[in-house]
DSSP file (Angstrom, degrees, kcal/mol; ACC not computed):
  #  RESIDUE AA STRUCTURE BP1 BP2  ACC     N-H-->O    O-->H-N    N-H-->O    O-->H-N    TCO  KAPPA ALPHA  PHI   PSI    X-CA   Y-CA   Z-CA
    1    1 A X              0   0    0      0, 0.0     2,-0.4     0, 0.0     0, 0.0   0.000 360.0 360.0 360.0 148.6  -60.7  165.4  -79.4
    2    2 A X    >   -     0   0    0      1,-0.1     3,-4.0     2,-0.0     0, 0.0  -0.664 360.0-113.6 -95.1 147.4  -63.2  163.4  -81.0
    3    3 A X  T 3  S+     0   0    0     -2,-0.4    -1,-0.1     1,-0.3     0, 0.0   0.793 114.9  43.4 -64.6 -29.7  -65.7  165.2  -83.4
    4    4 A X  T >  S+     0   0    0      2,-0.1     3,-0.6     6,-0.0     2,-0.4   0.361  74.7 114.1-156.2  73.1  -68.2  164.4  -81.0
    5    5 A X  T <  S+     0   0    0     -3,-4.0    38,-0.0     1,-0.2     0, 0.0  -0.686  86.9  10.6 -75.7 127.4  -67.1  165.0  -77.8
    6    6 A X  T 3  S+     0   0    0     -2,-0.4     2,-0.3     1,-0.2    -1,-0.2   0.668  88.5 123.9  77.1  25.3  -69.1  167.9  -76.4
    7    7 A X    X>  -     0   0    0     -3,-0.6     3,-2.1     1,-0.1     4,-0.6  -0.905  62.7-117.6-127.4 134.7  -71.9  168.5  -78.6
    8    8 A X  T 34 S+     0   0    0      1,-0.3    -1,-0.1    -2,-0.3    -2,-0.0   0.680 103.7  52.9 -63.3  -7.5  -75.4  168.6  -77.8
    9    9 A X  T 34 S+     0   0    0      1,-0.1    -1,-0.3     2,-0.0    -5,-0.0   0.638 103.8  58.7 -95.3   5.2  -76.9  165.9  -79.9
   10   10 A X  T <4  +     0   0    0     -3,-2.1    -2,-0.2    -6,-0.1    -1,-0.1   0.978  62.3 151.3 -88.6 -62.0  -74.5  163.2  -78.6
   11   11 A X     X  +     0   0    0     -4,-0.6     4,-1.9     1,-0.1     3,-0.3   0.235  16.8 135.3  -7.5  34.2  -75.3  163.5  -74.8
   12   12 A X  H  >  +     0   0    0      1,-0.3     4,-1.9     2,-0.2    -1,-0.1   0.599  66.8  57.0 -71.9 -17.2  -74.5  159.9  -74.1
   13   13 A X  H  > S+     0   0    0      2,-0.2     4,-2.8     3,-0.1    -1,-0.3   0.713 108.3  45.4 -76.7 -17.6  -72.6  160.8  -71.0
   14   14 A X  H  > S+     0   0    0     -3,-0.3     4,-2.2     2,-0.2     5,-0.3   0.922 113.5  48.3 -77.4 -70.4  -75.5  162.6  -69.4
   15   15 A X  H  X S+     0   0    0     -4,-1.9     4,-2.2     1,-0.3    -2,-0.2   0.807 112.8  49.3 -65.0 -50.3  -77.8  159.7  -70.4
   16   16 A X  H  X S+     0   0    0     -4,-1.9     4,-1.8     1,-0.2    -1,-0.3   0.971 114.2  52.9 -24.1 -87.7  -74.8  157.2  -68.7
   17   17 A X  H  X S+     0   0    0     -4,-2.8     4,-2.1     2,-0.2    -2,-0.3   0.741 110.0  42.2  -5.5 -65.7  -75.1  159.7  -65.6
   18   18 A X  H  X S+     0   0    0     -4,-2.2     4,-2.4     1,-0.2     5,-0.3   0.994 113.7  50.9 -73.9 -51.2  -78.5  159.6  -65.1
   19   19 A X  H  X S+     0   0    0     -4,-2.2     4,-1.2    -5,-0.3    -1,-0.2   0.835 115.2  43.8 -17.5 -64.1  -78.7  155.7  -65.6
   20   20 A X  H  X S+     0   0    0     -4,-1.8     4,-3.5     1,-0.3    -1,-0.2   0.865 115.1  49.3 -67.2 -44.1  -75.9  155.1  -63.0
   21   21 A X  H  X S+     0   0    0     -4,-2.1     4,-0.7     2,-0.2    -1,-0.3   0.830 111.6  44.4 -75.9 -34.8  -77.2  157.4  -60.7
   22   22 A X  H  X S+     0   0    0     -4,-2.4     4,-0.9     2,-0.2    -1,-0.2   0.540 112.0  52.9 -13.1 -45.6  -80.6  156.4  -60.6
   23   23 A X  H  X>S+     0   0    0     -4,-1.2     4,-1.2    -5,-0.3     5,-0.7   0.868 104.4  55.8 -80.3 -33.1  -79.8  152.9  -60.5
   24   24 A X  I  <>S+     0   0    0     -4,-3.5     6,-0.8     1,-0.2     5,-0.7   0.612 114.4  39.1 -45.0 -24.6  -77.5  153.4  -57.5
   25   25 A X  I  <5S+     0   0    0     -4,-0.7    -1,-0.2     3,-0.2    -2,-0.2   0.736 116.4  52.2 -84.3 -29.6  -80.1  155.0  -55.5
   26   26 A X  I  <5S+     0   0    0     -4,-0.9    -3,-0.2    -3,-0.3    -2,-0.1   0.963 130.1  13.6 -42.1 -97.1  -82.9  152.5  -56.9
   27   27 A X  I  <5S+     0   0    0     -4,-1.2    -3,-0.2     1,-0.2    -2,-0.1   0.757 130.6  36.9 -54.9 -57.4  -80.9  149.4  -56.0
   28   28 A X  I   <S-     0   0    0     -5,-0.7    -3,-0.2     2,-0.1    -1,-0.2   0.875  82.9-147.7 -91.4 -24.0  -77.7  150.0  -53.6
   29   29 A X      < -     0   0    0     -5,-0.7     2,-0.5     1,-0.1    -4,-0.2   0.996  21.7-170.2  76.9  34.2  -79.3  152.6  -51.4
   30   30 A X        -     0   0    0     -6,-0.8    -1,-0.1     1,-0.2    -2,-0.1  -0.800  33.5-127.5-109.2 125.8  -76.5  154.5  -50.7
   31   31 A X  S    S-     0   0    0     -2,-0.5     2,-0.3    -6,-0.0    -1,-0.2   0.447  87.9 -19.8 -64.7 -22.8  -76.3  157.2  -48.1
   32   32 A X        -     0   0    0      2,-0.0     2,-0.3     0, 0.0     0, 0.0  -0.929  64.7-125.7-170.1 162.8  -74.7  160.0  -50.8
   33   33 A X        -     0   0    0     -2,-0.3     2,-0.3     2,-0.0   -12,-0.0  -0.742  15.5-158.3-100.3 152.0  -72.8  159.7  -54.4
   34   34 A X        -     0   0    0     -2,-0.3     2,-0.4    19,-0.0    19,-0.0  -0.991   5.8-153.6-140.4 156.8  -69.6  161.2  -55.1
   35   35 A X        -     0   0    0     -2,-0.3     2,-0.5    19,-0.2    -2,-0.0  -0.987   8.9-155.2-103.3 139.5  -68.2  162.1  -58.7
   36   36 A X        +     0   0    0     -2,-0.4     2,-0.5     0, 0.0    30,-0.0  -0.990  27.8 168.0 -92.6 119.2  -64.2  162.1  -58.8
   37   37 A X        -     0   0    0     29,-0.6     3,-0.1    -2,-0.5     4,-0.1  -0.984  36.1-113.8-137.9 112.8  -63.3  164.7  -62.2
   38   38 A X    >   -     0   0    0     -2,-0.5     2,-0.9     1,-0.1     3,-0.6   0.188  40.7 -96.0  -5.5 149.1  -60.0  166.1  -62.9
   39   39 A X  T 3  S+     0   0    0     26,-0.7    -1,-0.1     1,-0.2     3,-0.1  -0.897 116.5  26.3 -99.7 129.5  -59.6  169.7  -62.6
   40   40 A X  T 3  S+     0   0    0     -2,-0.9     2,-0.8     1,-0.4    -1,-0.2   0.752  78.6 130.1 106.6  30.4  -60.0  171.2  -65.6
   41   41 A X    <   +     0   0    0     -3,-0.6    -1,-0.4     1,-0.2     5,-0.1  -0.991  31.5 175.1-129.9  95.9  -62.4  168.2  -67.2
   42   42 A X     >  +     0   0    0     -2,-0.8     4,-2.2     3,-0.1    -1,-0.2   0.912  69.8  48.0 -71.4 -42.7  -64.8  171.0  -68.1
   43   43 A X  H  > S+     0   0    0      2,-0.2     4,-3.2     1,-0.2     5,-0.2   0.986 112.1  47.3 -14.6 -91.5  -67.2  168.4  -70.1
   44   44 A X  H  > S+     0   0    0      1,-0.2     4,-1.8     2,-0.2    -1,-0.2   0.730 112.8  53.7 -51.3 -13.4  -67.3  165.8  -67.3
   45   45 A X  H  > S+     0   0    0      1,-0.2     4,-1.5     2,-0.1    -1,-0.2   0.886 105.7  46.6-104.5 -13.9  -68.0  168.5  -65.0
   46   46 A X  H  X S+     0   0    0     -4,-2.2     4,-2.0     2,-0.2    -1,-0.2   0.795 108.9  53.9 -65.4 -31.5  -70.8  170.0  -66.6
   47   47 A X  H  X S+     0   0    0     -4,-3.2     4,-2.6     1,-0.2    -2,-0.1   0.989 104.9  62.6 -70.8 -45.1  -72.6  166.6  -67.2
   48   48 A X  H  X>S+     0   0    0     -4,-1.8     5,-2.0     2,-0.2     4,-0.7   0.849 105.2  41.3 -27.0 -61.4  -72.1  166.3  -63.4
   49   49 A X  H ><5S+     0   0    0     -4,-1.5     3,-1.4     3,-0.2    -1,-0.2   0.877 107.0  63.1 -74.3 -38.7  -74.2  169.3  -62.7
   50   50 A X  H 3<5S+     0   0    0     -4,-2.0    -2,-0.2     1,-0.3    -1,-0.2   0.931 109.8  42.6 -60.3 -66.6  -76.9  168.3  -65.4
   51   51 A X  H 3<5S-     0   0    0     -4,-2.6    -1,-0.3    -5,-0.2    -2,-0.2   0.492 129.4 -93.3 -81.4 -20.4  -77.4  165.3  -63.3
   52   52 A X  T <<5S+     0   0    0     -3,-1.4    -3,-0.2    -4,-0.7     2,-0.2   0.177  77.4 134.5 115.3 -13.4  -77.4  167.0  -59.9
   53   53 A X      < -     0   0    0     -5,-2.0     2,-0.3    -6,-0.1    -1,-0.2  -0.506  28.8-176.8 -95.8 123.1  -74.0  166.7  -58.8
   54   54 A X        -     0   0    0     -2,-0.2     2,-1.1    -5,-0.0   -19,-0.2  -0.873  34.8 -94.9-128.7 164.3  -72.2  169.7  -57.3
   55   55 A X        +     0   0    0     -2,-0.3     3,-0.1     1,-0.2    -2,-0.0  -0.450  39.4 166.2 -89.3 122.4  -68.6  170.3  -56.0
   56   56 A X        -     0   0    0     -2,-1.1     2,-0.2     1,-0.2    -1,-0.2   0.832  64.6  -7.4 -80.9 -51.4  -68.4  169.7  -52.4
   57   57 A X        -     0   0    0      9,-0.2    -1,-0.2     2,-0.0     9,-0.1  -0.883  53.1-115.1-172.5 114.6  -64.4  169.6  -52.5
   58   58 A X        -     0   0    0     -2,-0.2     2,-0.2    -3,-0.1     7,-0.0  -0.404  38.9-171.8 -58.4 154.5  -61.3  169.6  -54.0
   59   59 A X        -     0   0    0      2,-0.1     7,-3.4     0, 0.0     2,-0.5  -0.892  20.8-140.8-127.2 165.9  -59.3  166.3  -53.3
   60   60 A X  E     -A   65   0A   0      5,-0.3     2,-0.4    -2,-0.2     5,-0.2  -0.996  22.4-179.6-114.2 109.4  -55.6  165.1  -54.1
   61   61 A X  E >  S-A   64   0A   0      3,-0.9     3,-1.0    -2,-0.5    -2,-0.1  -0.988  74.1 -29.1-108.0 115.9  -55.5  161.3  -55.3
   62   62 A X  T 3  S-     0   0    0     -2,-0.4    -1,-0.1     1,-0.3     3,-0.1   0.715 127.8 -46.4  40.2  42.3  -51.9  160.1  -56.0
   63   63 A X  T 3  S+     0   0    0      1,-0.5    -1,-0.3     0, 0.0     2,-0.2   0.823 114.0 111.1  68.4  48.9  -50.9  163.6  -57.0
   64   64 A X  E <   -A   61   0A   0     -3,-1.0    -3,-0.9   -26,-0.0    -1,-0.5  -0.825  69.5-121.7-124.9 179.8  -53.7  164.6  -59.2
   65   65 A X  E      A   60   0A   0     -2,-0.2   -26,-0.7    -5,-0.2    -5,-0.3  -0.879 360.0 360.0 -95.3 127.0  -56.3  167.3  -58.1
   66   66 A X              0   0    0     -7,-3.4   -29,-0.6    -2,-0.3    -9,-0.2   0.315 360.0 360.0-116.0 360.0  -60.0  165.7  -58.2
């Protein structure tokens, strides 16, 4: 793990997050978002909820759990 993966003063994935998502609703207009996160990507799935994003559904893609 990298020294600073997961730490509050880095938040660069949240700040990514909001960006993307923001601009996808700006610009493409698109009826809904979806996140795809491992299970068990406790990180990604917290930055997810910071942004708004909640889990809807497990899925199985090419025999992982998303």
């Amino acid at each position: 793990m990298r020294p600073s993966w997961g730490t509050i003063s880095a938040g660069y994935a949240t700040e990514a997050a909001i960006a993307v998502r923001d601009y996808a609703f700006q610009s493409l207009k698109p009826p809904r978002l979806i996140s795809m996160i491992r299970s068990g990507n406790l990180a990604s799935k917290r930055v997810a909820e910071k942004v708004g994003i909640s889990l809807r559904e497990e899925v199985m893609h090419h025999g992982l759990v998303y």
